[in-house]
C-alpha positions as protocol buffer text, in pm:
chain_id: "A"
residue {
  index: 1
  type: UNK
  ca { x: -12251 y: 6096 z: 6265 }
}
residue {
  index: 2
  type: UNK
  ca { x: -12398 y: 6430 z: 6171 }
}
residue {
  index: 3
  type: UNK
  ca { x: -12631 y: 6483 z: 5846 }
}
residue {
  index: 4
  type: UNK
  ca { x: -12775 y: 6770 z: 5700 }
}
residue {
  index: 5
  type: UNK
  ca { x: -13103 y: 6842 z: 5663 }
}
residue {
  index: 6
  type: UNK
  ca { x: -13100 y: 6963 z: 5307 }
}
residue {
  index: 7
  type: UNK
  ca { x: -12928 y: 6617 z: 5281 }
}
residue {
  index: 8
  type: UNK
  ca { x: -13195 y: 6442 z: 5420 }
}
residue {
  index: 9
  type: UNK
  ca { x: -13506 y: 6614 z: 5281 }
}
residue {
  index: 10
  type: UNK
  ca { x: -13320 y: 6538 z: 4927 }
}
residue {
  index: 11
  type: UNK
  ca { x: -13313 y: 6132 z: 5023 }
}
residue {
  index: 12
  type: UNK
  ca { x: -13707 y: 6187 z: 5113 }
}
residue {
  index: 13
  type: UNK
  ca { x: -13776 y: 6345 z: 4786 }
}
residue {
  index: 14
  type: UNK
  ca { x: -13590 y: 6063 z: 4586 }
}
residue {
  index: 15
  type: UNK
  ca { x: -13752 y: 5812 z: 4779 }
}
residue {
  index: 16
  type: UNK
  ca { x: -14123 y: 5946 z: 4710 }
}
residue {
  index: 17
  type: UNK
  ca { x: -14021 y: 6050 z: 4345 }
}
residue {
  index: 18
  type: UNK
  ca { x: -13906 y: 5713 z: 4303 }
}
residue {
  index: 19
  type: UNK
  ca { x: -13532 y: 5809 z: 4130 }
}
residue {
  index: 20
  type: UNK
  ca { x: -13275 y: 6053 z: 4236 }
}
residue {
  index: 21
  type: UNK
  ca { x: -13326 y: 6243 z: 3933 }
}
residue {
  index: 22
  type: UNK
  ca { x: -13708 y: 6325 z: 3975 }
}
residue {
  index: 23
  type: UNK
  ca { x: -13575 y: 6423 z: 4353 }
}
residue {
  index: 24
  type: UNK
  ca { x: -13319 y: 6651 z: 4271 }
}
residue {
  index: 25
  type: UNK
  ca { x: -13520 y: 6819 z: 4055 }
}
residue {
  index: 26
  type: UNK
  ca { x: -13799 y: 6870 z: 4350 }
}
residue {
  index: 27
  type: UNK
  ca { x: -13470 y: 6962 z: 4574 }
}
residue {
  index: 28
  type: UNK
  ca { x: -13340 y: 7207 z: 4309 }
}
residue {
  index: 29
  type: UNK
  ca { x: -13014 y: 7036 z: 4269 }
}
residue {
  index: 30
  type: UNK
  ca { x: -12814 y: 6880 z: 3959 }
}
residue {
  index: 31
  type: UNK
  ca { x: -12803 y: 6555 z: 3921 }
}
residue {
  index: 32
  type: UNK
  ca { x: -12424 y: 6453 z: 4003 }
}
residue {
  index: 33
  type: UNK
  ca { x: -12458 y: 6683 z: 4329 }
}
residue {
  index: 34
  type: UNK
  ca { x: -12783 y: 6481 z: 4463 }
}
residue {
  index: 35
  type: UNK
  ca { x: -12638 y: 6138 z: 4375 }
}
residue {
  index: 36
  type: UNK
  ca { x: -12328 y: 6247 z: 4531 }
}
residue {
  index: 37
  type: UNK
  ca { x: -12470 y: 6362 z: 4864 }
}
residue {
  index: 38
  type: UNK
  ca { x: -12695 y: 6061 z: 4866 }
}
residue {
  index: 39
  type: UNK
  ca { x: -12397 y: 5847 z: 4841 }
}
residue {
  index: 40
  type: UNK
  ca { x: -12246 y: 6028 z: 5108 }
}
residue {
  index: 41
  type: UNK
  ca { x: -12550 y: 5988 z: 5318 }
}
residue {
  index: 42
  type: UNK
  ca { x: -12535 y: 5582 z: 5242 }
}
residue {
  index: 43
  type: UNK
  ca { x: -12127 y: 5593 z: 5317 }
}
residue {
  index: 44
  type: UNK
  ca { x: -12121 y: 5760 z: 5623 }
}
residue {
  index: 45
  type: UNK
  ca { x: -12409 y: 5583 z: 5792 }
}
residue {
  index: 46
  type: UNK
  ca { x: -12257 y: 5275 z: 5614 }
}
residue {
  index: 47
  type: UNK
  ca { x: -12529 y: 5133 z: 5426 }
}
residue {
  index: 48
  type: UNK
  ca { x: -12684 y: 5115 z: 5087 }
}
residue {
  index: 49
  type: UNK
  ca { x: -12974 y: 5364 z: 5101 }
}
residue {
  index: 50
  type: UNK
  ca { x: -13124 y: 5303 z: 4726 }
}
residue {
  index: 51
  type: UNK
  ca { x: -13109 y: 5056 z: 4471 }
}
residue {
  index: 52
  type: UNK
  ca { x: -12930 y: 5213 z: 4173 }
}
residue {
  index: 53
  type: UNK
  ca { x: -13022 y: 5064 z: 3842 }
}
residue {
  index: 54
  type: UNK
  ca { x: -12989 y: 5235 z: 3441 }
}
residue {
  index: 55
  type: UNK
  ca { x: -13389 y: 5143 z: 3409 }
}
residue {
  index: 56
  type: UNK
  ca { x: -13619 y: 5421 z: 3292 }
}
């Protein structure tokens, strides 16, 4: 199991932004493209990395 580190820094900046779309925006990346490669992250490690709720 390999990741990327553009991958990984995006997970970080979720994490500390506290949603994936405050994290792609501090990654530069659209929305559907960080969830995406967060998901991947979560699927190929084989766990659920975040929490994903429709709260604001």
């Amino acid at each position: 199991m390999r990741f990327d580190l553009a991958d990984l820094r995006l997970f970080v900046c979720a994490v500390n932004a506290g949603s994936i779309a405050a994290g792609a925006r501090q990654a530069i990346l659209a929305l559907t493209s960080a969830s995406e490669r967060i998901s991947n992250i979560g699927s190929d490690a084989g766990v659920v990395l975040l929490e994903r709720s429709h709260r604001r």
